[in-house]
C-alpha positions in Angstrom: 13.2 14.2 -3.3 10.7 11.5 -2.8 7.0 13.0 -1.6 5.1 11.3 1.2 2.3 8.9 0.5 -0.5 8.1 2.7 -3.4 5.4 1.6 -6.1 3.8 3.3 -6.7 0.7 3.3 -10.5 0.0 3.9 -10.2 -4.0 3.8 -13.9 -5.4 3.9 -15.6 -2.1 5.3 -18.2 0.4 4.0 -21.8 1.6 3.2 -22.8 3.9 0.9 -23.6 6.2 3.3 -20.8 5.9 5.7 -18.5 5.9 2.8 -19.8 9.5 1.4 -19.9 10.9 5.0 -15.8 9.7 5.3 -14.8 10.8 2.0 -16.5 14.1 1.9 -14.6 14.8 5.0 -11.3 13.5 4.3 -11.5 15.8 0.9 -12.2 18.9 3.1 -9.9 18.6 5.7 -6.7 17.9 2.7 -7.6 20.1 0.2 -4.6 22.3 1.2 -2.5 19.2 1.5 0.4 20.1 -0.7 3.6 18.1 0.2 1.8 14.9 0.7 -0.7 12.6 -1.8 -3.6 10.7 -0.4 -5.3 7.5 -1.3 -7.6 5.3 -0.4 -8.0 1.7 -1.3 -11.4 0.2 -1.3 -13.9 -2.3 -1.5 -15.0 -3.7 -5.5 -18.3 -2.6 -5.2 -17.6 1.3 -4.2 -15.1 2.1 -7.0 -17.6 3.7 -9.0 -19.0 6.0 -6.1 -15.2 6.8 -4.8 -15.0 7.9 -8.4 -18.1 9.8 -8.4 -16.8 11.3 -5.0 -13.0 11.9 -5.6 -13.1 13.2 -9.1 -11.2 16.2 -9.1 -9.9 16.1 -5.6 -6.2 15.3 -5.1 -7.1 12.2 -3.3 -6.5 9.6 -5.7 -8.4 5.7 -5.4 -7.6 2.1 -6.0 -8.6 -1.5 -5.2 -7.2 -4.0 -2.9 -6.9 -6.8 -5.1 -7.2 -7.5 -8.4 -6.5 -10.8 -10.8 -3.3 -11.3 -13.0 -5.4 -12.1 -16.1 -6.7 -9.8 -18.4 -10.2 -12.0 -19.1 -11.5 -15.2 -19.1 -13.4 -18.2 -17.3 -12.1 -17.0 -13.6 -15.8 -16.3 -11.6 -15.0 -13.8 -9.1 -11.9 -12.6 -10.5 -11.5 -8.4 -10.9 -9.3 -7.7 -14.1 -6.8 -4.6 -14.0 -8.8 -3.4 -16.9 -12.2 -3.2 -15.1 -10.1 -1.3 -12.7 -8.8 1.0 -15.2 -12.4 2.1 -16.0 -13.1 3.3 -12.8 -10.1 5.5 -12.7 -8.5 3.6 -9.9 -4.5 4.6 -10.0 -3.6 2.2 -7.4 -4.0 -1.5 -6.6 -2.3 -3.3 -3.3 -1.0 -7.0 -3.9 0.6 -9.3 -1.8 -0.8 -8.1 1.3 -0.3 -10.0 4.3 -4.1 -10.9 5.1 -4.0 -12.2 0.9 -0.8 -14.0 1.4 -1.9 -16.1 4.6 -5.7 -16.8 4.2 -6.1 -17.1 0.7 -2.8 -18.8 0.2 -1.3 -16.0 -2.1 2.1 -17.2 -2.8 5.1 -15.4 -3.8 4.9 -16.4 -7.3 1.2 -15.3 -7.7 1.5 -11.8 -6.1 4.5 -11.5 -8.6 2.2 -12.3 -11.3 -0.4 -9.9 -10.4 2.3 -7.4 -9.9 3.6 -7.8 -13.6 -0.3 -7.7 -15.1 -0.4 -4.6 -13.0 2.7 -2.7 -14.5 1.7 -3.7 -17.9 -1.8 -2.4 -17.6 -0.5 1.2 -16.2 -2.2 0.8 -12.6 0.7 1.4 -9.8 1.0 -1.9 -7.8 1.5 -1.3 -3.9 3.4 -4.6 -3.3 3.2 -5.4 0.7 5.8 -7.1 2.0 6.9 -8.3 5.4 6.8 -10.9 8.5 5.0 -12.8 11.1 5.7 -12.4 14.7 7.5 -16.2 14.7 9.9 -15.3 11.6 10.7 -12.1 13.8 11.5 -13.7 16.9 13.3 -16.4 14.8 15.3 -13.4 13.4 14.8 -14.4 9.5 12.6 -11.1 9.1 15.7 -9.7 6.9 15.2 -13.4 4.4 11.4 -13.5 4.0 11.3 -9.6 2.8 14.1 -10.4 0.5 12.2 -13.5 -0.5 9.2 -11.8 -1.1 11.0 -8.9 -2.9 13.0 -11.0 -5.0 10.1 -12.8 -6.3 8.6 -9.4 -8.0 12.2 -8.3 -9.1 12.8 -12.0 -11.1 9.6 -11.4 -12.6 9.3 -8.2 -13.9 12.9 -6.7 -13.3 14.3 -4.5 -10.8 13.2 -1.3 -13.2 9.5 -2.0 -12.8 9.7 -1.4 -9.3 10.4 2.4 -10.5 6.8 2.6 -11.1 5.4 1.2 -8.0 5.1 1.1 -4.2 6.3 -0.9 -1.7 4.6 -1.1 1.9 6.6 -2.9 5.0 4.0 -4.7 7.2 5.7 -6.5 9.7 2.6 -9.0 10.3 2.6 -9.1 14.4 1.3 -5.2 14.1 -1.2 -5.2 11.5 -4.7 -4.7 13.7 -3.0 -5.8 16.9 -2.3 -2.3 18.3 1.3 -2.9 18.3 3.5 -1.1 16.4 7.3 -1.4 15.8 9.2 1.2 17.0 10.1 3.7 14.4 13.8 2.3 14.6 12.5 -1.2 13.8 10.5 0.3 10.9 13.3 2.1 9.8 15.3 -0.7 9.9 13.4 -2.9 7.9 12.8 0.2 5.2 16.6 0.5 4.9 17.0 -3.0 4.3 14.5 -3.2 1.2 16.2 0.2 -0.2 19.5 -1.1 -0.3 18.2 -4.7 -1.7 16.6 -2.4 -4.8 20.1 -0.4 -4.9 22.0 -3.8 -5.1 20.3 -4.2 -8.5 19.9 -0.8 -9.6 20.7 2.9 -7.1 18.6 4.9 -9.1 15.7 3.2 -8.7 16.3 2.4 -5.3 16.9 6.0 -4.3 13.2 6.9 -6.0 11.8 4.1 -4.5 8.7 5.0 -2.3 8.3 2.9 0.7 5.3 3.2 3.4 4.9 1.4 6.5 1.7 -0.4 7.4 1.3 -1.6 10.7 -1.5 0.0 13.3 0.5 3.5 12.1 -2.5 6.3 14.3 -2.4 10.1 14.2 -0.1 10.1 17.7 2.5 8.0 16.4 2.6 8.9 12.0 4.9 12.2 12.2 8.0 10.2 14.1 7.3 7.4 12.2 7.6 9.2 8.9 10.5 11.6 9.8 12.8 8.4 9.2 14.8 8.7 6.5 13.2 5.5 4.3 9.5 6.1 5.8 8.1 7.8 2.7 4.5 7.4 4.5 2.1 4.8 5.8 -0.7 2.3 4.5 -3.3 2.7 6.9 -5.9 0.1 8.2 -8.0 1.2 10.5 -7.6 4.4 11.1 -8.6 4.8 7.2 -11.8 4.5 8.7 -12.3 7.5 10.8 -12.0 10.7 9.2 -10.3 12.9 11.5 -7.5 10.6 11.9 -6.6 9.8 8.4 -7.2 13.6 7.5 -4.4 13.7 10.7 -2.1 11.0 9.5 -1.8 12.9 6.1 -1.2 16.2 7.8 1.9 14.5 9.4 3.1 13.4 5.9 2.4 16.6 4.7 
């Protein structure tokens, strides 16, 4: 049985103080959360206070981003290592903003995915499509695409300890949504590409949607059978309604 999963994603928000006010909140209002885990996915420079915050909770953290090289010459660049030592469990790669304005291609989020898996973080590997490949119908190609990438890279077992989140592009901070049938669609689609290569992990695999998922619409959306939970945007950002999106996974 496959628990439900509910992270935030904070993309380039927070203060110090805003941030403490939102986490000590969100802590409160799961703490009796027992069917579902929370995370949230922050900003570089706050790792070491969500740490400070989080410790001991049973909401775990993570970064948004990180580089597929251990060290070097590459300014800018976060290692998985320096995320290691501030306890961060998860990273997301591949997600759409990373893949369309800083050029991220397939082969480079399968890359980071593979430095990820080898350095024990759990990779949260976004897939999905822009409004035109929908209306042009190839939505069921570019996940694949994007999927196959990672699996030719690292193998179809790695996936067995990771996350995959559909984000149909045209819904991420637009206010639309697809339809939970849409979603579930899509999330059927990527669990029978996995069970193609390999049923067992396939069958473990946890798969969230991201896509403007709010407190009205989370509990149909993750009563479908491949909806294992959401990755939230911008509802992350307001306590009371990620606290309420995890309730409905919970």
């Amino acid at each position: 049985m496959r628990r439900k999963l509910v992270v935030g994603n904070w993309k380039m928000f927070g203060r110090l103080a805003r941030n403490q006010a939102l986490l000590e909140t969100v802590r409160a209002e799961t703490r009796n959360f027992t069917n579902v885990d929370c995370a949230v996915c922050v900003p570089f420079p706050y790792l070491s206070q969500v740490q400070s915050l989080l410790n001991g909770s049973r909401i775990a953290w993570g970064a948004q981003n990180m580089s597929q090289h251990e060290e070097g010459a590459y300014t800018g660049e976060v290692a998985p290592g320096m995320l290691q030592e501030f306890g961060c469990k998860y990273v997301i790669l591949g997600h759409s903003e990373r893949r369309a304005i800083y050029l991220e291609s397939d082969e480079a989020v399968a890359e980071k995915f593979e430095s990820a898996i080898k350095s024990g973080l759990t990779p949260i590997l976004c897939v999905g499509e822009t409004l035109a490949e929908r209306d042009g119908g190839i939505t069921e190609q570019v996940v694949a695409r994007q999927l196959d990438a990672v699996i030719a890279k690292s193998g179809v077992q790695a996936l067995a300890k990771a996350v995959v989140a559909y984000e149909p592009v045209w819904a991420i901070g637009t206010g639309k949504t697809a339809t939970p049938d849409q979603a579930q669609a899509v999330h059927a689609f990527i669990r029978q590409r996995v069970a193609a290569a390999d049923g067992k992990v396939a069958a473990g695999l946890c798969i969230l949607y991201g896509g403007s998922v709010k407190p009205n619409n989370a509990a149909e959306l993750f009563a479908k059978v491949d909806i294992d939970g959401g990755l939230i945007g911008g509802a992350s950002l307001v306590a009371e309604d990620f606290a309420a999106i995890c309730s409905a996974g919970n």
